[in-house]
N, CA, C and O atoms as a MOPAC input file, in Angstrom:
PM7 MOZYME 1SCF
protein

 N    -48.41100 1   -20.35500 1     9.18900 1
 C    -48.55400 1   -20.19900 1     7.76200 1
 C    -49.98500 1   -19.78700 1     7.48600 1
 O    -51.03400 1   -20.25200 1     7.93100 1
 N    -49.74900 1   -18.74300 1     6.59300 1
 C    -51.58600 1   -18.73500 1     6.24900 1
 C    -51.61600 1   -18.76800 1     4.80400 1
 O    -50.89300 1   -18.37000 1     3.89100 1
 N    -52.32800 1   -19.16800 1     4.88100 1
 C    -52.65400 1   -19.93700 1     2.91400 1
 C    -53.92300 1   -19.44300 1     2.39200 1
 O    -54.79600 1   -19.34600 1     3.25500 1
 N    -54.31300 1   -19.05100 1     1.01700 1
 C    -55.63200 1   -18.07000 1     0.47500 1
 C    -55.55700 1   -19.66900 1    -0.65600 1
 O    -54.57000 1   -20.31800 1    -1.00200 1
 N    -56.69300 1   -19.82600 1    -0.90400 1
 C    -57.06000 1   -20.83000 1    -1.75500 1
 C    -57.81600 1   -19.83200 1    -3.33900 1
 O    -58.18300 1   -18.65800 1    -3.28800 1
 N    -57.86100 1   -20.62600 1    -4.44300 1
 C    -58.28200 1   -20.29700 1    -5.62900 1
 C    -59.40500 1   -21.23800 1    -5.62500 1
 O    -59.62400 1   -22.06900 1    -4.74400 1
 N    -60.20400 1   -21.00700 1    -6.84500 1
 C    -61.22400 1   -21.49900 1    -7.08400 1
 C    -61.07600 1   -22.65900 1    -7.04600 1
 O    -61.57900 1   -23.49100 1    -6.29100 1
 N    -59.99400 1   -22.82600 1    -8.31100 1
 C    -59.52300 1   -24.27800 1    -8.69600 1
 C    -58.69200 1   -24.99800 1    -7.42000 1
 O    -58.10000 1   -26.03900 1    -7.70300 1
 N    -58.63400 1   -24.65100 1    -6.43800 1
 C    -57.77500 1   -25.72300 1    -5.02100 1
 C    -56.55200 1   -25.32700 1    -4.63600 1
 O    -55.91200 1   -25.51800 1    -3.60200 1
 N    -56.20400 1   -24.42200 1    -6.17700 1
 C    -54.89000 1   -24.26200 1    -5.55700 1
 C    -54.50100 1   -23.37500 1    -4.53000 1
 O    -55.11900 1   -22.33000 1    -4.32600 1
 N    -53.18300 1   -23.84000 1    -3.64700 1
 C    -52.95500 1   -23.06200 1    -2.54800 1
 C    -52.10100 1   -21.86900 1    -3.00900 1
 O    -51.52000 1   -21.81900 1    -4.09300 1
 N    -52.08800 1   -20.71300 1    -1.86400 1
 C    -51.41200 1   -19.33000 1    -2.19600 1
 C    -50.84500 1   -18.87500 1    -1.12900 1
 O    -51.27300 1   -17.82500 1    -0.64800 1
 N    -49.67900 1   -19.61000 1    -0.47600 1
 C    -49.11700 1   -18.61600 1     0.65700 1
 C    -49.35300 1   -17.31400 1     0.99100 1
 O    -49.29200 1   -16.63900 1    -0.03700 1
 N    -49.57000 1   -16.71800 1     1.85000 1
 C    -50.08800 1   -15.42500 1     2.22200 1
 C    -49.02500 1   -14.66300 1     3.48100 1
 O    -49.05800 1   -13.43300 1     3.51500 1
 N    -48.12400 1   -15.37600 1     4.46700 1
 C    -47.30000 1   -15.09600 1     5.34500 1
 C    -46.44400 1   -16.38600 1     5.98100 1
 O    -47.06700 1   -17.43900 1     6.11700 1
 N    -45.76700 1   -16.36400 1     6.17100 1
 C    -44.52500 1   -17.67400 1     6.76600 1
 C    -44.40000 1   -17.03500 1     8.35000 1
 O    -43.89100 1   -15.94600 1     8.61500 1
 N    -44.96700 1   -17.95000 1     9.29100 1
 C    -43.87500 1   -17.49200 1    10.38100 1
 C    -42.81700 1   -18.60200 1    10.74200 1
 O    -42.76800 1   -19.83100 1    10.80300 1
 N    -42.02200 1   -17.55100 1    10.94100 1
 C    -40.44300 1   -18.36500 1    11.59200 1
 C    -40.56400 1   -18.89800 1    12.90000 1
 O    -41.30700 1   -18.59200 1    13.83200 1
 N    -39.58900 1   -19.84900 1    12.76700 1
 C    -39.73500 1   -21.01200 1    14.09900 1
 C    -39.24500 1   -19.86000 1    15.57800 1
 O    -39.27600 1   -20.41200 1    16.67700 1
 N    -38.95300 1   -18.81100 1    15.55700 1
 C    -38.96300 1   -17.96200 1    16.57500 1
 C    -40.16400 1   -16.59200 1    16.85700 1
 O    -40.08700 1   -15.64100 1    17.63400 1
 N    -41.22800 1   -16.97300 1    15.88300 1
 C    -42.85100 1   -16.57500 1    15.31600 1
 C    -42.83400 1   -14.88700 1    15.00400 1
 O    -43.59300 1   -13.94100 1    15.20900 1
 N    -41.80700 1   -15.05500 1    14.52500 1
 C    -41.72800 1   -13.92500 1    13.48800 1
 C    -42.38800 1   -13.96700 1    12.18600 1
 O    -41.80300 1   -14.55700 1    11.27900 1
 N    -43.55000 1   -13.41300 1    11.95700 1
 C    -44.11300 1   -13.21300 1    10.91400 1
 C    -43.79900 1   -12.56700 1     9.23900 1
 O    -43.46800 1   -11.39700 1     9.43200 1
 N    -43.77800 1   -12.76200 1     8.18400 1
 C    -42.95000 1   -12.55900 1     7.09300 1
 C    -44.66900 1   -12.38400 1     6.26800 1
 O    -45.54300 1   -13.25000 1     6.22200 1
 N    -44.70100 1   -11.38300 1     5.86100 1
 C    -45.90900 1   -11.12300 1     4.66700 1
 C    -45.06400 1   -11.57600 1     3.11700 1
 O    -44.04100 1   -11.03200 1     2.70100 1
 N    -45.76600 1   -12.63100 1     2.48900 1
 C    -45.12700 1   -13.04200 1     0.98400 1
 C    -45.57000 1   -12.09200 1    -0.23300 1
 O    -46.65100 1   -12.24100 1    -0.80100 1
 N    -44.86200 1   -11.34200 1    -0.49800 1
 C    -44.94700 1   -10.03600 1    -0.98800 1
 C    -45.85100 1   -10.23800 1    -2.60900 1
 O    -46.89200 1    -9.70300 1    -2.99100 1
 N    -44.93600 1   -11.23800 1    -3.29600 1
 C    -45.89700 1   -11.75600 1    -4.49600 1
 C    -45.10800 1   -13.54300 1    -4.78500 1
 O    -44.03800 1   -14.03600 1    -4.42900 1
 N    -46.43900 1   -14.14000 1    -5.69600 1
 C    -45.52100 1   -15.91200 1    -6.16100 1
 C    -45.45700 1   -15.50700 1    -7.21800 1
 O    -46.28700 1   -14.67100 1    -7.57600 1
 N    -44.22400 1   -16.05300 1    -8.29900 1
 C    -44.02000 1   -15.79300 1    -9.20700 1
 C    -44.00900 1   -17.10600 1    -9.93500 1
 O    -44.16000 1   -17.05100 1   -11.15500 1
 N    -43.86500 1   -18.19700 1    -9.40700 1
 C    -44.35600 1   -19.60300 1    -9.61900 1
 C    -44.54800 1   -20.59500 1    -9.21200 1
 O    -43.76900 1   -20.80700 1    -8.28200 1
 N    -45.26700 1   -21.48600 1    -9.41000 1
 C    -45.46800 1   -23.17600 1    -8.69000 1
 C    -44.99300 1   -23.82800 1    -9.52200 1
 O    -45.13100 1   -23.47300 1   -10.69300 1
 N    -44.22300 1   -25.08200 1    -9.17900 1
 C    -44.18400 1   -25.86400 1    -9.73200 1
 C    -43.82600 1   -27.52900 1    -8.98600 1
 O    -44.02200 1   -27.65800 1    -7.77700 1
 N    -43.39100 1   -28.52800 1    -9.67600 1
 C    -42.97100 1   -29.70300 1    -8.99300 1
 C    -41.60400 1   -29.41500 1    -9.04500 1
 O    -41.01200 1   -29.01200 1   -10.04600 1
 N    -41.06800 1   -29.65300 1    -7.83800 1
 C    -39.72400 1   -29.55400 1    -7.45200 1
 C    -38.67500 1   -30.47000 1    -6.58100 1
 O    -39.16300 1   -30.76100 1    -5.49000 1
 N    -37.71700 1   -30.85400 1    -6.73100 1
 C    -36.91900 1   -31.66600 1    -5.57800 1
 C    -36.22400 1   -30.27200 1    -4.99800 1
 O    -35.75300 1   -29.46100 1    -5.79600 1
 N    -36.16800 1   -29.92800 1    -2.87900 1
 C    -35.92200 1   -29.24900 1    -2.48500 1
 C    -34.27800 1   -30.07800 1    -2.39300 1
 O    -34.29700 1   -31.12300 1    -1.74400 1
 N    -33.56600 1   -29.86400 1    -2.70600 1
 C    -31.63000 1   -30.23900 1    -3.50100 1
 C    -31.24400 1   -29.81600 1    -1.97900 1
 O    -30.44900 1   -30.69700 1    -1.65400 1
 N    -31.40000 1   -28.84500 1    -0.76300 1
 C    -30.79200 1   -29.00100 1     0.27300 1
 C    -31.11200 1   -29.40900 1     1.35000 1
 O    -30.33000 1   -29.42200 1     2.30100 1
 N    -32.59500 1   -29.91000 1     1.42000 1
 C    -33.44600 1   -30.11100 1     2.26300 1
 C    -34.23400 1   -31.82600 1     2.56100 1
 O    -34.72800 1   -32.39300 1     3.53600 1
 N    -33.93300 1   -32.24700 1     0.78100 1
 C    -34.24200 1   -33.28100 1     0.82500 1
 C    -35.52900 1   -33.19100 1     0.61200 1
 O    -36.09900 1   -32.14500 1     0.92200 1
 N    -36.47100 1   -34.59600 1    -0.13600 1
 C    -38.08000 1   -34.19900 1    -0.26200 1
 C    -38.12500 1   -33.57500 1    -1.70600 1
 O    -37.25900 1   -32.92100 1    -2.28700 1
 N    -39.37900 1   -33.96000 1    -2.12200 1
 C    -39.86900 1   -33.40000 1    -2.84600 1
 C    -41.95500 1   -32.79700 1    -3.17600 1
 O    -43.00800 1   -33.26900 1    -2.74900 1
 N    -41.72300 1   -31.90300 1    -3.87200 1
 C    -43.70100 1   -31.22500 1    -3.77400 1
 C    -43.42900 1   -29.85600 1    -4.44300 1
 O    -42.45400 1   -29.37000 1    -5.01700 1
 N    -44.55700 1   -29.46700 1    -4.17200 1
 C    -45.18500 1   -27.98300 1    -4.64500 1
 C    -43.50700 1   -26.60600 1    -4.03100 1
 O    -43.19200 1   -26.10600 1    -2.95100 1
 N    -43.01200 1   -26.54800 1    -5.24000 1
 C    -42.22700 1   -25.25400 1    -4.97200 1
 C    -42.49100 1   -24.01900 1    -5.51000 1
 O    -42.53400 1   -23.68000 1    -6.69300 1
 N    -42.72100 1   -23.17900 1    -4.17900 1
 C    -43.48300 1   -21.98300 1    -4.95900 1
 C    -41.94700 1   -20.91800 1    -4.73300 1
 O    -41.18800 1   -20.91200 1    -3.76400 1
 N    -41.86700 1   -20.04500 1    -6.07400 1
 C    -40.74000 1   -19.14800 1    -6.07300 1
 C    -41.80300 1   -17.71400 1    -5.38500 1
 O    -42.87800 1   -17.17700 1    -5.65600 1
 N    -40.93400 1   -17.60300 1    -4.59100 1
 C    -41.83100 1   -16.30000 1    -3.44900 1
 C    -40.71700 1   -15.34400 1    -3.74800 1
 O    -39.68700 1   -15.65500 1    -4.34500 1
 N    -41.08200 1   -13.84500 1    -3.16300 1
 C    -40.73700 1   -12.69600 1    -3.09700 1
 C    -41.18800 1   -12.24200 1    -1.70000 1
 O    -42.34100 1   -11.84700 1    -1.52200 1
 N    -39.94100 1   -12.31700 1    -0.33200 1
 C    -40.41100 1   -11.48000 1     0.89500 1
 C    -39.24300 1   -10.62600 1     1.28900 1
 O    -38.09000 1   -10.93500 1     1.58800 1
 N    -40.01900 1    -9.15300 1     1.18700 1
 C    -39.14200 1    -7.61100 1     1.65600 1
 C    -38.02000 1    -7.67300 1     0.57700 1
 O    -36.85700 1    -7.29000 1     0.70500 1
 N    -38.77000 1    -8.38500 1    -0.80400 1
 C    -37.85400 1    -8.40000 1    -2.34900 1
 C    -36.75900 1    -9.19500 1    -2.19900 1
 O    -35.85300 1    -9.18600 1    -3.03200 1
 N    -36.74400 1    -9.89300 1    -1.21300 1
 C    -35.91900 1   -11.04100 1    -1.70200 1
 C    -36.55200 1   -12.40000 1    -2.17300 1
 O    -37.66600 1   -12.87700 1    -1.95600 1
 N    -35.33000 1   -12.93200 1    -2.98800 1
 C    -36.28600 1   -14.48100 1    -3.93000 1
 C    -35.98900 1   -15.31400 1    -3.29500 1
 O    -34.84100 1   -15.45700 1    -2.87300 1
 N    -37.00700 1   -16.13800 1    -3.04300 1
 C    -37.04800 1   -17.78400 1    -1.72100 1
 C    -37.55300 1   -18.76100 1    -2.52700 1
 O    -38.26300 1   -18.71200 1    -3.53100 1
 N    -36.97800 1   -19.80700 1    -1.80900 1
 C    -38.12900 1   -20.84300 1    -2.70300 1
 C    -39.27800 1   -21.61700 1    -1.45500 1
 O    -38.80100 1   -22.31400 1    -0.55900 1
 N    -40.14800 1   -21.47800 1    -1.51700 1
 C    -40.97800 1   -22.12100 1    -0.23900 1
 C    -41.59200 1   -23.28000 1    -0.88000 1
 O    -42.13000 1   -23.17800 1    -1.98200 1
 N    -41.52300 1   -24.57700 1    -0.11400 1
 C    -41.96900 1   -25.80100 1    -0.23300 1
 C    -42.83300 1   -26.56600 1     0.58500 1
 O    -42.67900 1   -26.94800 1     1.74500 1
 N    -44.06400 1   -26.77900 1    -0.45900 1
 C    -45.34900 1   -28.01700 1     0.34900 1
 C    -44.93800 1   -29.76600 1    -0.09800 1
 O    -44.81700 1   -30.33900 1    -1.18100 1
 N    -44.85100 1   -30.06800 1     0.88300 1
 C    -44.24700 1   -31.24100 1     0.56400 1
 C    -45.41000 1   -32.49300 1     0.82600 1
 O    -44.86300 1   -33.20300 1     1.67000 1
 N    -46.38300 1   -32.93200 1     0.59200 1
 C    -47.65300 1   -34.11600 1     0.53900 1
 C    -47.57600 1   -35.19400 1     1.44700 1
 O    -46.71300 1   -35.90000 1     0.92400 1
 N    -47.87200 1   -35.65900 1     2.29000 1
 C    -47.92300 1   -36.21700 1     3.32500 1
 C    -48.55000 1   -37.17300 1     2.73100 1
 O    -49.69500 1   -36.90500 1     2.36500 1
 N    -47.96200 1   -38.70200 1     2.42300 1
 C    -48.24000 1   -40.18600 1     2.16600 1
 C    -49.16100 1   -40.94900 1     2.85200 1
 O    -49.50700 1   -42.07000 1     2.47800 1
 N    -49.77600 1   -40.12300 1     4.31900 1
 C    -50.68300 1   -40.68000 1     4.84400 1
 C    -51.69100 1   -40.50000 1     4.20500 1
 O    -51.58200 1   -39.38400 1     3.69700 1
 N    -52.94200 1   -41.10300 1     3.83300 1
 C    -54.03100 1   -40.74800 1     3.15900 1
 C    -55.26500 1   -40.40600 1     3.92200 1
 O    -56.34900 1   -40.06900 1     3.44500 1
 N    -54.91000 1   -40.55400 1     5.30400 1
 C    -56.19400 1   -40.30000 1     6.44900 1
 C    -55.22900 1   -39.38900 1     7.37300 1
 O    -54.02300 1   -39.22000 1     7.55200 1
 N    -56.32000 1   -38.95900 1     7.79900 1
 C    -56.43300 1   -37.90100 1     9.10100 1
 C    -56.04100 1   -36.14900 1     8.71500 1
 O    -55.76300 1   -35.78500 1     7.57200 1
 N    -56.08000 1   -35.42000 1     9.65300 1
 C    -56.29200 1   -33.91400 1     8.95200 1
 C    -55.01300 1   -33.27000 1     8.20600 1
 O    -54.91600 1   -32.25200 1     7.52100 1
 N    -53.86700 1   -34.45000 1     8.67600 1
 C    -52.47200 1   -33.98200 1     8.19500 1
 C    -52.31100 1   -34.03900 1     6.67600 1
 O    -52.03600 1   -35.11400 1     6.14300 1
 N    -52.44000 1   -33.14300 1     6.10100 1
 C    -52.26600 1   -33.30900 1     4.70200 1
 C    -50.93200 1   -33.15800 1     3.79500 1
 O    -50.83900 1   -33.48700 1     2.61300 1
 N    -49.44500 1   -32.32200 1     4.98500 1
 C    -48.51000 1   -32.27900 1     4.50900 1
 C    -48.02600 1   -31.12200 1     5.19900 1
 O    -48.70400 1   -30.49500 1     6.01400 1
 N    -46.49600 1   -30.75300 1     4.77300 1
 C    -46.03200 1   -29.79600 1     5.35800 1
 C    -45.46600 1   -28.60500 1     4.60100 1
 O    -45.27500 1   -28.61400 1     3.38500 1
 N    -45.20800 1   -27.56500 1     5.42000 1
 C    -44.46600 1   -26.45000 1     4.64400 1
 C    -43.24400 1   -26.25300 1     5.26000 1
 O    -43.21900 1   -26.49700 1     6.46600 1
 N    -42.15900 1   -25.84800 1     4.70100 1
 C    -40.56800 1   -25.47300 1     4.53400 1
 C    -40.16000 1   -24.35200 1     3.72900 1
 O    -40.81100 1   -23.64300 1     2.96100 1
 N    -38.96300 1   -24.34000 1     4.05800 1
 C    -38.00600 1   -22.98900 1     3.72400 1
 C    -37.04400 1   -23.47900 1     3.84600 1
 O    -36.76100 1   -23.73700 1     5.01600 1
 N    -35.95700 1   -23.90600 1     2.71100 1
 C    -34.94000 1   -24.52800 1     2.78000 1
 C    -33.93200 1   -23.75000 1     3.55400 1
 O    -34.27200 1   -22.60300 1     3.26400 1
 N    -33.14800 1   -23.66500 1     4.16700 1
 C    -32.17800 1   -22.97500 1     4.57800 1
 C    -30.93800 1   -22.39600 1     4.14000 1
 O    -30.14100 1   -23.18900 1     3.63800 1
 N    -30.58900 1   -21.15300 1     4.22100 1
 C    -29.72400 1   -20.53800 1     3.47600 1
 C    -28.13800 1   -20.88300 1     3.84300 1
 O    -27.65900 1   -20.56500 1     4.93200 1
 N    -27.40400 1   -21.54600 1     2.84600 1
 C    -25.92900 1   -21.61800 1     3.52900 1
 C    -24.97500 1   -20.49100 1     3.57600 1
 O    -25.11100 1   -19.47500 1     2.89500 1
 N    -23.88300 1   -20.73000 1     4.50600 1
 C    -23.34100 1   -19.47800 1     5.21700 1
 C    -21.89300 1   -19.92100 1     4.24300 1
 O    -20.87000 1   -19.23900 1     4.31100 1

C-alpha cells in the first residue's frame, strides 16, 4: 500500500497491491468517511476509490493497540460471485 499524507494527517491511498503483488494505481477518492465494512466485518476509515474506473470501497480499520508501530490495517472487501 502506499499512502500520500495531507497537511492536516489525513491519509490518501495512492496504489493497493494484491495479495498475489499485483499492483493497482487508485485512479481518484471520491470520499472518506466512518463506515461498518457489512461483508468483512470491522469497522474505520472507508474511502470510496476509483481503480481502471471501477468503484471500490477500501478500508483502514484502527488498531486498539495504543503502542508499537502497528497503527492498523488496510482491506478490500471482497467481491461476491
Amino acid at each position: 500500500m502506499q499512502v500520500a499524507f495531507r497537511a492536516d494527517g489525513t491519509m490518501l491511498p495512492r496504489e493497493i497491491t494484491w495479495e498475489d503483488g499485483e499492483k493497482f494505481e487508485i485512479d481518484r477518492i471520491t470520499d472518506i468517511r466512518q463506515a461498518a465494512a457489512m461483508k468483512a466485518g470491522g469497522q474505520g476509515d472507508r474511502y470510496t476509490i476509483f481503480v481502471r474506473g471501477q468503484q471500490s470501497y477500501l478500508f483502514f480499520e484502527r488498531s486498539t493497540n495504543l503502542t508499537g508501530n502497528h497503527i492498523g490495517r488496510w482491506f478490500v472487501e471482497r467481491k461476491s460471485n
